[in-house]
Backbone as numpy.savetxt, mean C-alpha at the origin, in Angstrom:
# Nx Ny Nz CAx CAy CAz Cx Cy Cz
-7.46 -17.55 -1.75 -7.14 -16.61 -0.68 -6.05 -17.23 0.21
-5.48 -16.76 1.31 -4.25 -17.01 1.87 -4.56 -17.03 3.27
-3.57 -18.16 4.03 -3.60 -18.70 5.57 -3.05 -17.74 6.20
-2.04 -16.73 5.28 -1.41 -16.11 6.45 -2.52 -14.92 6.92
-3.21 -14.25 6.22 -4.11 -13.23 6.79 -5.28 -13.68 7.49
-5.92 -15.02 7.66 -7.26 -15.18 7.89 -8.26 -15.07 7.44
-7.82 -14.78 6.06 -9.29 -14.35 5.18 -10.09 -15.34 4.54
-9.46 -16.62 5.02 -9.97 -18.09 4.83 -10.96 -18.11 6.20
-10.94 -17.36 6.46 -12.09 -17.15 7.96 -12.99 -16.41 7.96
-14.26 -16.99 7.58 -15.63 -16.11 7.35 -16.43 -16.50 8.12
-17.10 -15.15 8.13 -18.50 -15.42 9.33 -19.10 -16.93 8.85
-19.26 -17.79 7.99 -19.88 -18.68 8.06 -19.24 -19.82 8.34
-17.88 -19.96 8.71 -17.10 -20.92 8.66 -16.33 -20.76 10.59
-16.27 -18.97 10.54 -15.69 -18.82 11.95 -15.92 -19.91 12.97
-17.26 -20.57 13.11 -17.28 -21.57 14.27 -16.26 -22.65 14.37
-15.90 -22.98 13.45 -15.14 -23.89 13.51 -13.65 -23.98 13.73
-13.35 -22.36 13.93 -11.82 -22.07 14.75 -11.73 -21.54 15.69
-12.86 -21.69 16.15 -13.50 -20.77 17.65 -13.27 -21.83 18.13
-13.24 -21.57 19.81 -13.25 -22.95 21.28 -13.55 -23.87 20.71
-13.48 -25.23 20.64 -14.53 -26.62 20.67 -14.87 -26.29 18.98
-14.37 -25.86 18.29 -14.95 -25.98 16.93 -14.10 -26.77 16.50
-14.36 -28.30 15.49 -13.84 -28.64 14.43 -12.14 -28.62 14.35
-12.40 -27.81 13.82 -10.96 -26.94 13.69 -10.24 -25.79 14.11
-10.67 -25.66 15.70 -10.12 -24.80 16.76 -8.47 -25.18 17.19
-8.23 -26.56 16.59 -7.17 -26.77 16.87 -5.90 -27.30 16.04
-4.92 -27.08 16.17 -4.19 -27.84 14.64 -3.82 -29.20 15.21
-2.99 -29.73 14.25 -2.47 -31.29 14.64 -1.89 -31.87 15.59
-0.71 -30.43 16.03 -0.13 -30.53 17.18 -0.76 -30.24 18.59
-2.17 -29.43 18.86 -2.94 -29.21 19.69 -3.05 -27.80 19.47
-1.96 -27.06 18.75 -2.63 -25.36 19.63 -3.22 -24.65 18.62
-3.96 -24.00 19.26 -4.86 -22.96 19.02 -4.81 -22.04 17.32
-5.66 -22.53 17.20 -5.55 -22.08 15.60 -6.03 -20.74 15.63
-6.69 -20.20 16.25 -6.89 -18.60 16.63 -5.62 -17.99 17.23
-4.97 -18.59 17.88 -3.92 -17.74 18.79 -2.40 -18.03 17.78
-2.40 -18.66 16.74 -1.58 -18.82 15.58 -1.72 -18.22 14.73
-2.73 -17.44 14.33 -3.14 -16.33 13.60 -2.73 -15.00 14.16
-3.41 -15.06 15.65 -2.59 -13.85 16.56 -1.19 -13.45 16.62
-0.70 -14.56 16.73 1.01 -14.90 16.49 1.83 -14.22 15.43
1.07 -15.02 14.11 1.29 -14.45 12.73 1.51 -12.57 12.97
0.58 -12.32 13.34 -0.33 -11.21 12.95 0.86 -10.06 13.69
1.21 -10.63 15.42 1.87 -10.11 16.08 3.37 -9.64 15.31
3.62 -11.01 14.64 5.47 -11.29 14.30 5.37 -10.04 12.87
4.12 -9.93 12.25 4.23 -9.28 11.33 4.29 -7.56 11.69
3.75 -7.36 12.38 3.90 -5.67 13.52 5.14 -5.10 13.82
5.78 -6.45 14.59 7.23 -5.89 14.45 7.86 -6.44 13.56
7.64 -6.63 12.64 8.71 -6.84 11.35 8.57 -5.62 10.74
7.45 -5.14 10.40 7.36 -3.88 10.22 7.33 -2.50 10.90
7.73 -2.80 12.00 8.29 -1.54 12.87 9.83 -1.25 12.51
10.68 -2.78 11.93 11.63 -3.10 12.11 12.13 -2.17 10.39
11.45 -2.53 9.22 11.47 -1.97 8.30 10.87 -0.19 8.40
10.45 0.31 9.19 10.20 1.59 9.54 11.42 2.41 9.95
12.33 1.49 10.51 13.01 2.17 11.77 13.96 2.14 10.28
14.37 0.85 9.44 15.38 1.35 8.00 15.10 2.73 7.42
13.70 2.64 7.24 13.40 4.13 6.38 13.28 5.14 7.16
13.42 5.48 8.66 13.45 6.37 8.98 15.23 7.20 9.34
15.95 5.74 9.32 17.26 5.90 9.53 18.11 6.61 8.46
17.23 6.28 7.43 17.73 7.09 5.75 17.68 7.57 5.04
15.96 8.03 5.96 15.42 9.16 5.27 14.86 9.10 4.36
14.29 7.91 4.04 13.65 7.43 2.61 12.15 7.53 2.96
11.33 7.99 2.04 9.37 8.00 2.07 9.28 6.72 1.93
8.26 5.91 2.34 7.86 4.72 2.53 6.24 4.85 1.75
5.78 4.87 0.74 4.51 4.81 0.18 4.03 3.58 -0.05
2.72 3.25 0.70 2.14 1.92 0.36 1.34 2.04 -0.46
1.19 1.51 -1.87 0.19 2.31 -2.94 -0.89 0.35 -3.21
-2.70 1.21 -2.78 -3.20 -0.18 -2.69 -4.20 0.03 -3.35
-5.11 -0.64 -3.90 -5.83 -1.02 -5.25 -6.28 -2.38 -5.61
-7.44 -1.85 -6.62 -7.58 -3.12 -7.11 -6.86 -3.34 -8.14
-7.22 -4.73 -8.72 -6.09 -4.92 -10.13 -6.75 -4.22 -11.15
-5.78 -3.32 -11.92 -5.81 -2.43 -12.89 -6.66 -1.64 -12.93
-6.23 -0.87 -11.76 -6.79 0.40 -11.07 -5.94 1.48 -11.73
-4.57 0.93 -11.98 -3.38 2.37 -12.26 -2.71 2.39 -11.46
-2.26 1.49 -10.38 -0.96 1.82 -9.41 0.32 1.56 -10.57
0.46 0.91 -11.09 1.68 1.01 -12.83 1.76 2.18 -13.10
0.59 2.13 -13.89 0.36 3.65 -14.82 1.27 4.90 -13.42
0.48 5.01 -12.34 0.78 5.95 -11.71 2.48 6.07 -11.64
2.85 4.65 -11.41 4.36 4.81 -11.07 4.91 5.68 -12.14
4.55 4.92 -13.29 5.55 5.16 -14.59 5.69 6.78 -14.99
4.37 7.46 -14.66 4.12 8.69 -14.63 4.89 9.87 -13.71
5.02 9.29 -12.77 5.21 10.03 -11.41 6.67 9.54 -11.97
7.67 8.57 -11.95 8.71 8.50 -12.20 9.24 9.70 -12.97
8.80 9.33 -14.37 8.40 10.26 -15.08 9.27 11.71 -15.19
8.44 12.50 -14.64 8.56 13.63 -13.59 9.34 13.72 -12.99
9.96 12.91 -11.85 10.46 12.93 -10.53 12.08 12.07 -10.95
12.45 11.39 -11.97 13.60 10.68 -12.04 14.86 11.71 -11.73
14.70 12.65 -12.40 16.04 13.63 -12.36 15.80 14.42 -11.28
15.36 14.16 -10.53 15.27 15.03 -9.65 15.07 14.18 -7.72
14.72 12.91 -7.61 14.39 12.41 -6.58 15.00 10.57 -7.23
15.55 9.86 -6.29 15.92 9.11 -6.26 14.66 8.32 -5.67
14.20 7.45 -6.59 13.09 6.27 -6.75 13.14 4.68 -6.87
12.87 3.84 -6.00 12.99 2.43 -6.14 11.57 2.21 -5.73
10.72 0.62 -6.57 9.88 0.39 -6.32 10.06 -0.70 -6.22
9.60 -1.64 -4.71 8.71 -2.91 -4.54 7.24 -3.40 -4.91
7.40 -4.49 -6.11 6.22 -4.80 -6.78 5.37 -5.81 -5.89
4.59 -6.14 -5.48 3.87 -7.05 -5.44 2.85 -7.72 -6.11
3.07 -9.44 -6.82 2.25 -10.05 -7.68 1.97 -11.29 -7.80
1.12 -11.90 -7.55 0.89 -13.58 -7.37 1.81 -14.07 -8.22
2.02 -13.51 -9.40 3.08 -13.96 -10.50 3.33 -13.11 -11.37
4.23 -13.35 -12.46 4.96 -12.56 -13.05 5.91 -11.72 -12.39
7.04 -11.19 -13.64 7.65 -9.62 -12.92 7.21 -8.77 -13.79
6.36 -8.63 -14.44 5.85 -7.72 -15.91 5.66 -6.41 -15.47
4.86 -5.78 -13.91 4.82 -4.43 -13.50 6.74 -4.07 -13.33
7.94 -5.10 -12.54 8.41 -5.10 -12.52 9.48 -4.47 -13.41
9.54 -5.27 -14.81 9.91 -4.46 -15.92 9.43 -3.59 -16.58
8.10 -2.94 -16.47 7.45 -1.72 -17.15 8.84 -0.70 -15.77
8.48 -0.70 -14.72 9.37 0.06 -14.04 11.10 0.49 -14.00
11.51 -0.89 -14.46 12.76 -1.04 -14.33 13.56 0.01 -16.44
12.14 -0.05 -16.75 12.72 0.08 -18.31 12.74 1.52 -18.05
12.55 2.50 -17.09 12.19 4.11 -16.83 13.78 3.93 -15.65
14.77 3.06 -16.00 16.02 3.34 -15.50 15.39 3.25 -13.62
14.79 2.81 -13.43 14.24 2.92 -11.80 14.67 1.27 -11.13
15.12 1.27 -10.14 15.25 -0.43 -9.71 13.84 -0.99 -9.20
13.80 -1.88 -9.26 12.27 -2.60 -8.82 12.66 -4.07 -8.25
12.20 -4.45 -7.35 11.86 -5.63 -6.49 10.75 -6.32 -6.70
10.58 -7.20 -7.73 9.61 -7.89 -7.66 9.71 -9.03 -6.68
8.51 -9.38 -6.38 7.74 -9.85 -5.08 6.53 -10.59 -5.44
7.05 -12.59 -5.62 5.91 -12.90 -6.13 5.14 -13.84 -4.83
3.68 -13.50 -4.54 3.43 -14.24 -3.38 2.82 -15.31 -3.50
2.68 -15.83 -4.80 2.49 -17.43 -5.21 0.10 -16.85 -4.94
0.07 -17.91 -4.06 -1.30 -17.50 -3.54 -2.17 -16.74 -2.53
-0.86 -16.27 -2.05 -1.39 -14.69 -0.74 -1.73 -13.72 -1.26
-2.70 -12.64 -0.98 -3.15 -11.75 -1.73 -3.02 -10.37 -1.11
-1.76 -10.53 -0.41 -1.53 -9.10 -0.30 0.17 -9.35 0.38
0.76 -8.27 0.61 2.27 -8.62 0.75 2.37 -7.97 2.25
2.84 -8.84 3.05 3.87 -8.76 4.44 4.96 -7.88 4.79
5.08 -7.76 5.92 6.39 -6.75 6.50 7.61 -8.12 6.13
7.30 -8.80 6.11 8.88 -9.72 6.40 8.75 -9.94 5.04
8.29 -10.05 3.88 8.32 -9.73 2.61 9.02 -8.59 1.75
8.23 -7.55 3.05 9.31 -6.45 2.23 10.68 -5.91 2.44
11.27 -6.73 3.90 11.82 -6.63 4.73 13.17 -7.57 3.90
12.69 -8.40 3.50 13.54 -9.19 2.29 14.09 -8.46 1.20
13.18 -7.21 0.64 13.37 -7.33 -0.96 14.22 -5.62 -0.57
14.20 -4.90 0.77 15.09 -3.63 1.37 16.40 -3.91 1.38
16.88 -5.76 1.42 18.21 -5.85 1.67 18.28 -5.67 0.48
17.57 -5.91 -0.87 18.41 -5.95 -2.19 18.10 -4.14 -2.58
18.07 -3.66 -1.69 18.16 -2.00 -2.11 18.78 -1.32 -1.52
20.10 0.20 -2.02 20.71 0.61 -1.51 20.15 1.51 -1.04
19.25 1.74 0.56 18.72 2.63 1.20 18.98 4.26 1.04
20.19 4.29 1.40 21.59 5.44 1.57 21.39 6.62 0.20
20.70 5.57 -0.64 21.08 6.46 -2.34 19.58 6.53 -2.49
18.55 6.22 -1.85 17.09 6.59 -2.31 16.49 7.76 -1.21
15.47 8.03 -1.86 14.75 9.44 -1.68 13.38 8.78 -1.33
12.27 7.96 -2.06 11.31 7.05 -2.19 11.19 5.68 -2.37
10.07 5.04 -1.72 10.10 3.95 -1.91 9.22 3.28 -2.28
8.45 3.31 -3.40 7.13 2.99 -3.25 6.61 1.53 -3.35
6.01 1.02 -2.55 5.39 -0.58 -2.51 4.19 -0.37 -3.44
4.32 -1.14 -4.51 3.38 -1.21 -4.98 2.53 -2.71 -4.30
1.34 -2.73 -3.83 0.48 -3.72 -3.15 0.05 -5.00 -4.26
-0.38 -5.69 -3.75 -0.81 -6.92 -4.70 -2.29 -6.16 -4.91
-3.24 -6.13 -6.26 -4.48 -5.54 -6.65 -5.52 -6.76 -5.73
-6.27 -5.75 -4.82 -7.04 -6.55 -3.94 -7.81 -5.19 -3.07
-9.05 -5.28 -3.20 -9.52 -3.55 -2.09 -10.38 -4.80 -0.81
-9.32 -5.73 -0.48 -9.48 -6.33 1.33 -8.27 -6.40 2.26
-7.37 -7.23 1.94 -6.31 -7.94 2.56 -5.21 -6.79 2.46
-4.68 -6.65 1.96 -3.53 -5.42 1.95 -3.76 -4.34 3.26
-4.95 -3.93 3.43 -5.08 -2.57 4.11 -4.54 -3.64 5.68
-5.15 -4.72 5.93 -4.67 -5.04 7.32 -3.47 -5.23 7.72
-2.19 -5.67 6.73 -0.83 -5.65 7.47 -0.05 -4.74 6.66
0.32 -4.06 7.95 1.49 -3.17 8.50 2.58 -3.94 7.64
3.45 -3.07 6.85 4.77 -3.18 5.77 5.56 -2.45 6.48
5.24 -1.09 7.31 6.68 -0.39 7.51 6.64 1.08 7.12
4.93 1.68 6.31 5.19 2.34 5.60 5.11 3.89 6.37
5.01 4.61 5.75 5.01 5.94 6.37 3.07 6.16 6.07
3.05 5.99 4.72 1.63 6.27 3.89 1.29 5.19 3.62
-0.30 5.09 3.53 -1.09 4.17 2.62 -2.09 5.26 1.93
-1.92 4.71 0.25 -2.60 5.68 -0.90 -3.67 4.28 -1.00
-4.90 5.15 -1.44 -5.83 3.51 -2.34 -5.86 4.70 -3.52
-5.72 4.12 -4.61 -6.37 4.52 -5.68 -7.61 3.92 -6.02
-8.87 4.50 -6.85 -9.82 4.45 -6.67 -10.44 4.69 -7.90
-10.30 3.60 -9.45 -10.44 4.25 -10.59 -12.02 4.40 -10.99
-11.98 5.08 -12.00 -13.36 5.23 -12.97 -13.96 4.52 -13.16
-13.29 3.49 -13.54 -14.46 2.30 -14.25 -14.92 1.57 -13.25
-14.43 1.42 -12.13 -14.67 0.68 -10.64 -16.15 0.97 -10.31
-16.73 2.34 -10.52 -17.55 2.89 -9.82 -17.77 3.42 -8.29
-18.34 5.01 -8.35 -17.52 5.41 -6.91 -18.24 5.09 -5.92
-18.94 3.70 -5.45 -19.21 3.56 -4.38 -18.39 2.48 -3.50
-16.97 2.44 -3.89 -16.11 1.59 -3.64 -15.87 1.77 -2.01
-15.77 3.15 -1.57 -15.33 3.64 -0.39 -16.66 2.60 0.41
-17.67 2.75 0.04 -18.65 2.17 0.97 -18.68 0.72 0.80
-18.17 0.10 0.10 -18.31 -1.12 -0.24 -17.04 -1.91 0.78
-15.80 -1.31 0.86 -14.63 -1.64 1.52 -14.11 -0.92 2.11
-15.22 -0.45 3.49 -14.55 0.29 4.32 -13.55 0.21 5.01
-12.53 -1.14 4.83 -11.29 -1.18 5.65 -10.73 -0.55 5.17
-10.70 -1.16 3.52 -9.60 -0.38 2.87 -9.35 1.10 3.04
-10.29 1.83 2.53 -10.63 3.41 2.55 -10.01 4.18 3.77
-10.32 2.97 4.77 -10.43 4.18 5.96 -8.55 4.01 6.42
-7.91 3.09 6.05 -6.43 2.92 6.30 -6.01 3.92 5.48
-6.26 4.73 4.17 -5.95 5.53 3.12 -5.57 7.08 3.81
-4.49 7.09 3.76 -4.02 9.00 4.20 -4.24 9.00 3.32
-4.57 9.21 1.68 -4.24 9.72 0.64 -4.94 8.88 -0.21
-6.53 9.37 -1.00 -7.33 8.50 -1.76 -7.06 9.15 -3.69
-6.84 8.54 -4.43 -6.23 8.92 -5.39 -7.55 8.02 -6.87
-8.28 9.32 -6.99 -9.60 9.22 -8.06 -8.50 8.81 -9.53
-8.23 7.58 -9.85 -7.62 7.43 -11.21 -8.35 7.25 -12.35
-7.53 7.24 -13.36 -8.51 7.16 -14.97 -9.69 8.29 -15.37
-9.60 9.46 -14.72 -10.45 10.63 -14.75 -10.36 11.11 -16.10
-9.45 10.82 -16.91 -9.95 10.94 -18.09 -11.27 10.24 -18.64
-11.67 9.34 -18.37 -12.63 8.58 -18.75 -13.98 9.10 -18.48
-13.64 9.98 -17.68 -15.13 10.70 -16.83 -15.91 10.99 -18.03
-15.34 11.54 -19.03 -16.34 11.99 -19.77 -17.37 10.72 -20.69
-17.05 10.10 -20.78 -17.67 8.40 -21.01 -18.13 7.96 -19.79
-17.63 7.84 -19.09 -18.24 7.22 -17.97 -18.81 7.88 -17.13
-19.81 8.43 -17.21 -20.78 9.53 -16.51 -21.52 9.61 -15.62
-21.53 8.29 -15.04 -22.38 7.64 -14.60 -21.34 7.31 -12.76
-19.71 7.79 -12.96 -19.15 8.10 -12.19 -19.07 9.24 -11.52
-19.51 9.69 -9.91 -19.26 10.91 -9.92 -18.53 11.30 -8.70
-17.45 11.86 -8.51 -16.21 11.91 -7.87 -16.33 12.78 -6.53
-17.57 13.36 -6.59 -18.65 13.84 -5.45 -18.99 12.77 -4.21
-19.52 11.65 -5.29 -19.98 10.65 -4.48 -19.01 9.83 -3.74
-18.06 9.62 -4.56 -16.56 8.96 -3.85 -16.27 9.75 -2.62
-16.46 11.05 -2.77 -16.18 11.75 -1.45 -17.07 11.62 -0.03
-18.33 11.45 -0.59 -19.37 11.82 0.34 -19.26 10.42 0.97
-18.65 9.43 0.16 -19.15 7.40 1.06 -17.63 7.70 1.33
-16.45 8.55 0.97 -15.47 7.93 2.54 -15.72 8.73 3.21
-16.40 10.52 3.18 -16.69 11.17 4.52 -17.38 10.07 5.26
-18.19 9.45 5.16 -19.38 8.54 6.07 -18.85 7.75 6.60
-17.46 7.18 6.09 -16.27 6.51 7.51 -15.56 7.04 8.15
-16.32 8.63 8.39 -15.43 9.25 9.18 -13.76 9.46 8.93
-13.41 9.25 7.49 -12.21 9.76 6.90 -11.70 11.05 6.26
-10.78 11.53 6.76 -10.47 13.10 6.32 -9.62 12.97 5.29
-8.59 11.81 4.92 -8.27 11.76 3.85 -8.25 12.84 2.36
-7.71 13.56 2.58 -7.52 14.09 1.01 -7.54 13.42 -0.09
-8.26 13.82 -1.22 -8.81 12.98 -2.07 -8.04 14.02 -3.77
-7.96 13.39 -4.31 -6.58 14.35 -5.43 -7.81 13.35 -7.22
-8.17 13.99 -7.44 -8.63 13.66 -9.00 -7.25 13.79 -10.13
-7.09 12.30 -10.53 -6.19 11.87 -11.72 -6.34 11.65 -12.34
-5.40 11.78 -13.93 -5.19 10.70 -14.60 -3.87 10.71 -15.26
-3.08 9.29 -15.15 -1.89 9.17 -14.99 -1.50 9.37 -16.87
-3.04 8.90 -18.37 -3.01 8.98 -19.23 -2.27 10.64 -19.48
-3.00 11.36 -19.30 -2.73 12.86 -19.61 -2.57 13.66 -18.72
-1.88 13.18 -17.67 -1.08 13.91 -16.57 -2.15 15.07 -15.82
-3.57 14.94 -16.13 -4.48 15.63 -15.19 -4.18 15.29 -13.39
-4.04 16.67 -12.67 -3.92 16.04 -11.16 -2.89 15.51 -10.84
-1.90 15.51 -11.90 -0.35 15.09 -11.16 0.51 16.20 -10.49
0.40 17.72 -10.80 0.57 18.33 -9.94 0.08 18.09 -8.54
-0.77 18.10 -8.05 -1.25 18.05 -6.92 -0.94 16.66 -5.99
-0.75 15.48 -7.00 -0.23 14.33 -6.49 1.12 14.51 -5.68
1.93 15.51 -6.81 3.58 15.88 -6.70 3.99 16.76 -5.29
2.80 17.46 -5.47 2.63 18.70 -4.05 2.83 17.61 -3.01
1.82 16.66 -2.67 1.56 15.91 -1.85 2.79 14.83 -0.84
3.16 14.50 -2.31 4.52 13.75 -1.75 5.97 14.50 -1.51
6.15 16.13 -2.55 7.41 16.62 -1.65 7.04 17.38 0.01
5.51 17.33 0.04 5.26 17.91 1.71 5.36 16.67 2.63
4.91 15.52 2.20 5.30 14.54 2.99 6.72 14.31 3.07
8.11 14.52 1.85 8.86 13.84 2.15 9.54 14.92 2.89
9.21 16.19 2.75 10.08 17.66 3.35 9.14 17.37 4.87
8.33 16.81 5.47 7.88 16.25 6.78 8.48 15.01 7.37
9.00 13.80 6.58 9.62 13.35 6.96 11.44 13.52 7.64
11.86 14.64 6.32 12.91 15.08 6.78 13.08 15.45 8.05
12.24 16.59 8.25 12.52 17.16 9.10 12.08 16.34 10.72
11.09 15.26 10.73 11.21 14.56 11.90 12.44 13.60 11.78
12.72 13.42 10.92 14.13 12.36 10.82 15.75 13.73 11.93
15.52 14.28 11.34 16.35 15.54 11.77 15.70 15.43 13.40
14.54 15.82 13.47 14.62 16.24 15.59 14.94 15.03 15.86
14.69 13.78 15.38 15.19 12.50 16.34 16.27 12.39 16.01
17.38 13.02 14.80 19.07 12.81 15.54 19.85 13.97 16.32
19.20 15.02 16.18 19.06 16.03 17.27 19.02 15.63 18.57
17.85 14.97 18.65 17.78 14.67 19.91 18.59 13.49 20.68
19.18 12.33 19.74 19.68 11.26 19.85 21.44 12.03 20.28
22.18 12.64 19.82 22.68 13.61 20.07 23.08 13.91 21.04
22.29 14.50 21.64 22.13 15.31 22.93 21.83 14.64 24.49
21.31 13.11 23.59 20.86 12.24 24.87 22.21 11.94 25.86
C-alpha cells in the first residue's frame, strides 16, 4: 500500500501517528499527521488546477474506478468502439506496472497515457496533471482516466474529474456497495459489468447491488452491462452524450459570462 494516501494508517496502528505516539513525528520533527494533511491539501488544488484545463476545452473528464478486472479495458475498448468516428477520445491508464491496458487502447487508433505508480494504489491529480501535458486538449471531446483496480484508495483523491463511474462486475458479487462504502458513494454513475454471466452466475442479483448502495443514501444511476455483447451500452452512450451536451453548455454560460464581465 502507499505513503502518499495514508492507507498505511489503520485503526490498529493509528496511535502511533497521533500526539506523543511513536511515530507522531518524522526525523526532522514535524508532524506526521499534518504531512499527510499537506499531501492531501497540495493534491485538491492540483486537481482543481486540471479541472479548470478541461473545462477551458471543453473536454468530459471521466474517472472510471474498479477493482482489477472488473472491465474498465473491456469497457473502454467497447465504448471506443462506437464512439471513435464520431467523438474524439484519449485515455489515461493507471497501473503499478506495465503499459499492456495502454496498448489494448492505443491499437483502436485512440492515444493513451500510461501511468505507472510503481507501489501507490491509486493515481493523483499531479499525476494526471503530468500525463494532460502529453495530450492535445483543443482536439479531444473525452477523457477517460482509467483508475488503478482497487474498490479503497482511488475514490479519496480528487484527479480533476467531472465524473466518478465504479464499475461493479458479476463475478465480484453484489454486495460490494456495502462492503466499500467510500467507494460507491463517490460514484455519479455505478456500472453492473459482465452481465452476461448472469446467467451462470445466479447467485448474483443486480436488485441487491441496488438496494446496498440505496442504504448509503446514493441516488446514483445504476446502468446493467456487458461490454462482451454490447448489452446496456446504449444506455451507457445516453449517459455520457447528456453529460458531455451538460458540460457544453456550462462551459458556454461561463464564457458568456467572462465576456460580459
Amino acid at each position: 500500500m502507499c505513503d502518499t494516501c495514508g492507507c498505511n494508517v489503520t485503526p490498529g496502528n493509528a496511535h502511533l501517528v497521533q500526539p506523543g505516539g511513536r511515530l507522531s513525528k518524522t526525523e526532522d520533527g514535524r508532524e506526521a499527521i499534518d504531512i499527510l494533511h499537506g499531501l492531501l491539501h497540495a493534491n485538491d488544488h492540483s486537481a482543481e488546477h486540471n479541472r479548470e484545463h478541461f473545462n477551458k476545452h471543453g473536454v468530459l473528464a471521466v474517472n472510471l474506478m474498479s477493482s482489477p478486472g472488473a472491465g474498465k479495458t473491456s469497457l473502454l475498448e467497447a465504448t471506443i468502439g462506437v464512439l471513435k468516428d464520431e467523438l474524439s477520445i484519449a485515455v489515461i491508464e493507471g497501473d503499478l506496472e506495465t503499459e499492456n491496458d495502454a496498448a489494448r487502447i492505443r491499437a483502436h487508433g485512440v492515444p493513451a497515457i500510461q501511468i505507472t505508480t510503481g507501489s501507490a494504489c491509486h493515481l493523483d491529480a499531479h499525476m494526471v496533471h503530468d500525463a494532460l501535458h502529453q495530450l492535445d486538449l483543443d482536439k479531444l471531446d473525452i477523457v477517460f482516466i482509467e483508475n488503478v483496480g482497487n474498490l479503497v484508495c482511488p475514490a479519496s483523491f480528487d484527479l480533476g474529474q467531472h465524473h466518478n463511474i465504479t464499475l461493479l462486475s458479476v463475478p465480484e458479487g453484489d454486495d460490494k456497495p456495502a462492503k466499500y462504502p467510500v467507494m460507491f458513494r463517490a460514484a455519479d454513475l455505478v456500472l453492473l459489468s459482465k452481465c452476461d454471466l448472469l446467467p451462470v452466475l445466479d447467485d448474483f442479483k443486480p436488485e441487491n447491488a441496488r438496494r446496498y448502495l440505496r442504504e448509503l443514501a446514493s441516488s446514483a444511476p445504476v446502468i446493467e452491462l456487458s461490454s462482451k455483447n454490447n448489452e446496456g451500452m446504449d444506455a451507457w452512450l445516453h449517459w455520457l452524450f447528456s453529460e458531455l451536451a451538460e458540460l457544453e453548455h456550462r462551459c458556454g454560460e461561463i464564457s458568456a459570462a467572462a465576456e460580459t464581465a
